[in-house]
C-alpha positions in Angstrom: 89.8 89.6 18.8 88.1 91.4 21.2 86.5 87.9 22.6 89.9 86.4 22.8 91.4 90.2 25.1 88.4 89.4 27.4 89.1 85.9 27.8 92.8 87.2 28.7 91.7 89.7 31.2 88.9 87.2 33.0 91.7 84.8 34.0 94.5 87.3 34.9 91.4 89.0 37.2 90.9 85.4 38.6 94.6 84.4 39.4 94.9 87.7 40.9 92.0 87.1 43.1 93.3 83.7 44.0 96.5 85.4 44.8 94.7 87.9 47.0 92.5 85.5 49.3 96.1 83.0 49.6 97.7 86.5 51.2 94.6 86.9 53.3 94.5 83.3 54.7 98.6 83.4 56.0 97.6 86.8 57.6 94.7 85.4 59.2 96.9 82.2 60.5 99.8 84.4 62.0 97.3 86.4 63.6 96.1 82.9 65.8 99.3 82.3 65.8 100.5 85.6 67.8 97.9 84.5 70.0 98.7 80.5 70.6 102.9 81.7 71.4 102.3 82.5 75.2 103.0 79.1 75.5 105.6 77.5 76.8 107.9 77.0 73.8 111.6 75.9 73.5 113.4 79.2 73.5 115.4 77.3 70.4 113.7 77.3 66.6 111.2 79.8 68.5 110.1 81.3 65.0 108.8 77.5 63.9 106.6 76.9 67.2 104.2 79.7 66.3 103.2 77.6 62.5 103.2 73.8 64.4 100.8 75.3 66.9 98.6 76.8 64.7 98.7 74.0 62.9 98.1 71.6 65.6 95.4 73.7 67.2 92.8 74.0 64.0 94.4 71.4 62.0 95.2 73.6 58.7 95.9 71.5 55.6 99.4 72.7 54.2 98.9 73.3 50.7 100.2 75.5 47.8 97.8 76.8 45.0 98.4 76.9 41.4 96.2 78.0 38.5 96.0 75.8 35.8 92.9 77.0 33.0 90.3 78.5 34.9 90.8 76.5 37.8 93.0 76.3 41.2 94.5 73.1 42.1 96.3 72.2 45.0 100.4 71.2 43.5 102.4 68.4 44.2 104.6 69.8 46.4 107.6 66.7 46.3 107.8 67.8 42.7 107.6 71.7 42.9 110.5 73.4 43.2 111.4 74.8 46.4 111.4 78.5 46.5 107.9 78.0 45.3 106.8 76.9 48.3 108.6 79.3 50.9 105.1 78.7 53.4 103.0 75.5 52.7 106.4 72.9 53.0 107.5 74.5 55.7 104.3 74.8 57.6 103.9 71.1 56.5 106.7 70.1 58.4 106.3 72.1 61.8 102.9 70.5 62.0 104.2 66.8 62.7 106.3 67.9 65.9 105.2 66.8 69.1 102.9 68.6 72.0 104.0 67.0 74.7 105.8 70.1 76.5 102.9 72.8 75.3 101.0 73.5 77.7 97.1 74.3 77.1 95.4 77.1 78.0 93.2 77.5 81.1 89.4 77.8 80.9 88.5 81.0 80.0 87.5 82.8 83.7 83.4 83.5 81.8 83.0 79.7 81.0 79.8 77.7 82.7 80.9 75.1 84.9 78.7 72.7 87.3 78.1 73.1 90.5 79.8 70.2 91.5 83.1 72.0 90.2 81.8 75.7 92.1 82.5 73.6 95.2 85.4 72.6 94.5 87.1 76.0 93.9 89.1 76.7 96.5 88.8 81.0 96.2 91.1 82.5 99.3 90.1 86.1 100.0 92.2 88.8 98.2 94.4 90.8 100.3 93.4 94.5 101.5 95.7 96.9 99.5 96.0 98.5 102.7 95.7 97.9 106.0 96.5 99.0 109.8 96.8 95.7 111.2 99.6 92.7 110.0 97.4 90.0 111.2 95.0 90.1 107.3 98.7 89.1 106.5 99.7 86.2 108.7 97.9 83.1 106.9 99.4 84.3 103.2 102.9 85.5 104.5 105.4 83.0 105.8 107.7 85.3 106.5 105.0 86.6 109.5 103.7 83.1 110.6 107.6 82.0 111.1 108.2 85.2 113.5 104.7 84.7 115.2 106.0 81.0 116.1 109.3 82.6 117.3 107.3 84.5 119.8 107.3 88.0 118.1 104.2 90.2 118.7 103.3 91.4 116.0 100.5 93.9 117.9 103.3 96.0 119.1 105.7 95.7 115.6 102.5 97.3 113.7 102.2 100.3 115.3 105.7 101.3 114.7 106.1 103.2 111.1 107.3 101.4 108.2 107.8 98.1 110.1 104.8 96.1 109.0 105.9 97.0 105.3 109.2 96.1 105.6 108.3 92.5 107.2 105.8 91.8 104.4 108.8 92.2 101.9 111.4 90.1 103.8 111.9 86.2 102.6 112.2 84.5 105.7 114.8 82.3 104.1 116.5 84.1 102.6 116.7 87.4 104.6 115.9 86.1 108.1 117.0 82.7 108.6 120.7 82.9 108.5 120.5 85.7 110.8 118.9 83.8 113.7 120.9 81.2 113.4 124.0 83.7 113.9 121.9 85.0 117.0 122.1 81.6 118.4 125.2 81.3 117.9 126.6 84.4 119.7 124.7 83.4 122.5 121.2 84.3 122.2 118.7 82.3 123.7 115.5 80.3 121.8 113.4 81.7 123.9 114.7 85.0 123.7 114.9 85.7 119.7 111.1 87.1 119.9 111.5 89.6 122.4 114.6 90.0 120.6 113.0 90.9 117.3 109.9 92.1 119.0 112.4 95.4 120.4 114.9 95.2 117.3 112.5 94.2 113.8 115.4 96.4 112.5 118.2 94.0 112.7 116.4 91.5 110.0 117.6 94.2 107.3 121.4 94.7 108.4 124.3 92.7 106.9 125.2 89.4 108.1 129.1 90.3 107.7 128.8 93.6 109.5 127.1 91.8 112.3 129.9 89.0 112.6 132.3 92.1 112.5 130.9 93.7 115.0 131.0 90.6 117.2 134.8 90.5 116.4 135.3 93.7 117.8 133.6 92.7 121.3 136.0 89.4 121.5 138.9 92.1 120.6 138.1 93.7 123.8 138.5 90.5 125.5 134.9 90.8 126.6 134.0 86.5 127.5 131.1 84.5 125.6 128.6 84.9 128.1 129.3 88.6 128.4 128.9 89.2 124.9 125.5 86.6 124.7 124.4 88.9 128.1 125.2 92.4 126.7 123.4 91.4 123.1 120.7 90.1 124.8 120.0 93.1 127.4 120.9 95.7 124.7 119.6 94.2 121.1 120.1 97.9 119.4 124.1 97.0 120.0 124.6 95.0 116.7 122.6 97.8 114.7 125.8 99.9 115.9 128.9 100.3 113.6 132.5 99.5 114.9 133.2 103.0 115.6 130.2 103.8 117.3 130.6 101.5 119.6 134.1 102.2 120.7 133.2 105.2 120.8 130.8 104.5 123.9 133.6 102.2 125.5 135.9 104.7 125.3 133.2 107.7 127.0 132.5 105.4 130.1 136.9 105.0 130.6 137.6 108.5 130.2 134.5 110.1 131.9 134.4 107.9 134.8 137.7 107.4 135.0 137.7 103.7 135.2 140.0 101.3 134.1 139.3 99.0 131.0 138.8 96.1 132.8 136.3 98.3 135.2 134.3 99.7 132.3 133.8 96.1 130.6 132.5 95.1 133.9 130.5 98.4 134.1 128.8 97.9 130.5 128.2 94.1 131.1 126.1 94.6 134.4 124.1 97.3 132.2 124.2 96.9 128.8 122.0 99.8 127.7 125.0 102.1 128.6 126.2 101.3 125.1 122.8 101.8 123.5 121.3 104.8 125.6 121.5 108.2 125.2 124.6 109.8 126.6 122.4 113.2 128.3 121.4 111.8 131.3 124.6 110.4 131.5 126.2 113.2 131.7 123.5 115.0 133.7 123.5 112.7 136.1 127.1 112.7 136.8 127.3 116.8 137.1 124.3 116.1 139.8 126.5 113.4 141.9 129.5 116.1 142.1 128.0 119.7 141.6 125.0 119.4 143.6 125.4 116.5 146.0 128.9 117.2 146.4 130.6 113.3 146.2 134.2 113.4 145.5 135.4 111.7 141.6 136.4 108.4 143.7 132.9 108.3 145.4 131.4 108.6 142.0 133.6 105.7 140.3 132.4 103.4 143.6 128.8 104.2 143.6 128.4 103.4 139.7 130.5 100.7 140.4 128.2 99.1 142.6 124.9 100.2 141.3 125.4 100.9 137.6 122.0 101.9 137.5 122.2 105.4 138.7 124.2 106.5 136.1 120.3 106.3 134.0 118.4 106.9 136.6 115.7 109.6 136.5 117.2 113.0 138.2 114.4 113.9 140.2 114.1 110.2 141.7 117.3 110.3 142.9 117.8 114.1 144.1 114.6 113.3 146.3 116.1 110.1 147.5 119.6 111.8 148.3 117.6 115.1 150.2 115.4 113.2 152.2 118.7 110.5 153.3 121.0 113.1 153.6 119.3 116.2 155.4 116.1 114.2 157.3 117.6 111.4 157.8 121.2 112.6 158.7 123.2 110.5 157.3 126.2 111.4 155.9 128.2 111.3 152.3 130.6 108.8 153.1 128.1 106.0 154.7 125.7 106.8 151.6 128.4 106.1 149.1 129.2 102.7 151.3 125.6 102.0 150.4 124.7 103.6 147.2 121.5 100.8 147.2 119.4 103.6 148.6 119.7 105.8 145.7 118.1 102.6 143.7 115.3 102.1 146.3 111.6 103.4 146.1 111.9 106.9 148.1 107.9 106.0 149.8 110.2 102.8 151.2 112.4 104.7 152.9 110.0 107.5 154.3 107.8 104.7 155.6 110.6 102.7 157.3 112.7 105.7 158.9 109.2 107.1 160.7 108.1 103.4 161.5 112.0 103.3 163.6 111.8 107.0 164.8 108.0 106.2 166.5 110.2 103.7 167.8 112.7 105.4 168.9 115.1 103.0 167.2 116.2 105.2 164.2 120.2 104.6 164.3 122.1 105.3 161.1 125.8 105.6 162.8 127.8 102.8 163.1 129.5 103.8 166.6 126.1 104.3 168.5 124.3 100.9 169.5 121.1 99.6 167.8 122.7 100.7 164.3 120.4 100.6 161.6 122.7 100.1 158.1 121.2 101.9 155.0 121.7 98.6 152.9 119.4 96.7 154.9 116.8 99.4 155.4 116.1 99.4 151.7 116.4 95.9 150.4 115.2 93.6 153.4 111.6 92.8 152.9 108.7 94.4 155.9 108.5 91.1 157.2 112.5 90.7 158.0 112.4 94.4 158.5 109.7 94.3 161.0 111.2 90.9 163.0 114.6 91.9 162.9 115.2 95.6 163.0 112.1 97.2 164.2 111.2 94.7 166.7 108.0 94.6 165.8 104.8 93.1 163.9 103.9 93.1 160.3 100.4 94.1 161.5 102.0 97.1 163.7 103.7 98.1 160.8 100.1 98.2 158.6 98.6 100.1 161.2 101.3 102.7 161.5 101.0 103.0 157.6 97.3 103.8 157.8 98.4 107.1 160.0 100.5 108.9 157.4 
């Protein structure tokens, strides 16, 4: 009896270890198999792939195990009922589909190769995670190589903050592209779009609508094409500016000047940078022509009507220029705003010329008295037509007088 209980025990021990070591080979198979799913698998039937690969991979028999005595056989599995064999006929299955699609894994990065394949490796060097320059970036960015062809320098882009960073993250397709082709369009010359960019980087990140509304709102104005192409040109900060913003400007040039619409397009499309600037000197400027040169409103409007330029100009430039015309010279308010030119002209120009005529005795500035001398063509005519026509003299006595100051 007690030979027969140990006989009993023996095979139940042995079916359980069978059991046990069947348990431990499917764990052990979806273990490789959580490491063979990386690959590229159909999204579909995604919880099949993972047995056909294994399968495929090390070429595991499917089999069921059944005790039979003291032995374990492998079991017809055609014959055996199904839920008996919930793993081995599926697994059996799986392993007959195609690889075609899987893609293999690449050599492991510590494998020995030949040298014949060293050289062959084409290794680029790895970026610097951070650097002061954008030119370690040029070769791997296209983005950068398509601006440097453009003609943007990239030497003077760099050194402004945040710049470099935010042209390493722009696609040039998508981000850039469109908008130099709108560029173009409004007037913007090949040749121009690097400078362009070079001044304004800032107009790559701005909306493509906004900038075709604001556009929309200069051709409101009944400002022409070529005015528009010359004032975004001149003044490439002008599309950065809102709607709003830039009325704003228009309507600060009417009301302070005084000028009349058409007047102040005229103004702002001679010089652009009105509508970009800042306002201060501006204003400064234009408390200087009436407080303390004392011009009248209407010689004001003419004088920044003819040269818009000294509505910016710097203050001390043009207070010397205006002292020196007006109280050593002797000329009076009404011929200087008939030539505003000299408040644009170098004031070591003027100096030089005026002692050059007085040494002369040929230093004329009123139109009723003979051997006149107008303003306009004291400051602008070169010293060789200065020399032969007004002064009457040589280039070289000219030199020479220079030397004696």
């Amino acid at each position: 009896m007690a030979s027969v209980f140990y006989q009993l025990c023996h095979r139940y021990l042995f079916i359980r270890t069978c059991g046990f070591l069947i348990t431990f080979h499917k764990t052990r198979v979806y273990q490789r198999t959580t490491q063979v799913a990386q690959l590229s698998i159909p999204s579909s039937g995604r919880s099949n792939a993972n047995f056909w690969l294994v399968a495929r991979s090390w070429r595991l028999p499917a089999r069921r195990y059944t005790s039979s005595g003291d032995k374990v056989q492998p079991a017809d599995e055609e014959n055996a009922p199904k839920h008996l064999l919930p793993f081995e006929k599926q697994f059996q299955q799986i392993a007959q589909l195609s690889l075609q699609d899987c893609e293999l894994p690449a050599k492991h990065p510590l494998e020995n190769i030949t040298e014949d394949e060293a050289v062959q490796i084409n290794a680029e060097p790895p970026l610097p995670a951070c650097s002061n320059t954008l030119k370690h970036y040029v070769e791997q960015s296209e983005t950068l190589r398509q601006l440097v062809l453009l003609g943007v320098d990239l030497s003077k882009l760099e050194q402004r903050p945040n710049v470099g960073n935010m042209l390493i993250r722009l696609d040039f397709e998508k981000d850039i592209k469109e908008k130099l082709l709108f560029l173009k369009e409004v007037g913007v010359l090949e040749n121009q779009l690097g400078p362009f960019l070079t001044k304004n980087p800032f107009i790559l990140t701005e909306n493509l609508e906004d900038l075709q509304i604001r556009v929309s709102y200069l051709k409101s104005k009944k400002f022409t094409n070529t005015a528009i192409a010359r004032i975004i040109s001149k003044a490439p900060y002008l599309l950065n500016f809102n709607v709003e913003r830039i009325d704003n400007r228009l309507g600060f040039y009417q009301k302070e000047l005084g000028l009349s619409k058409q007047k102040t397009m005229n103004l702002v499309t001679r010089l652009p940078r009105l509508l970009t600037g800042s306002l201060e000197p501006v204003k400064e400027n234009l408390k200087v022509y009436e407080i303390e040169f004392g011009f009248h409103k209407n010689e004001i409007q003419h004088i920044i009507s003819m040269v818009p330029k000294v509505l910016t100009a710097n203050k001390k430039k043009i207070t010397g220029i205006f002292d020196y015309v007006h109280n050593t010279m002797g000329v009076p308010h009404h011929m200087i705003c008939r030539f505003p030119q000299v408040l644009n002209c170098k004031l070591l120009r003027i100096k030089e010329r005026h002692l050059f005529l007085k040494y002369l005795e040929r230093a004329q500035y009123d139109p009723s008295l003979p051997n006149y001398v107008s303003l306009d063509r004291l400051a602008t005519l070169t010293d060789e037509v200065f020399c032969r026509e007004i002064a009457l003299a040589t280039v070289k006595d000219f030199e020479i007088f220079q030397k004696t100051l």
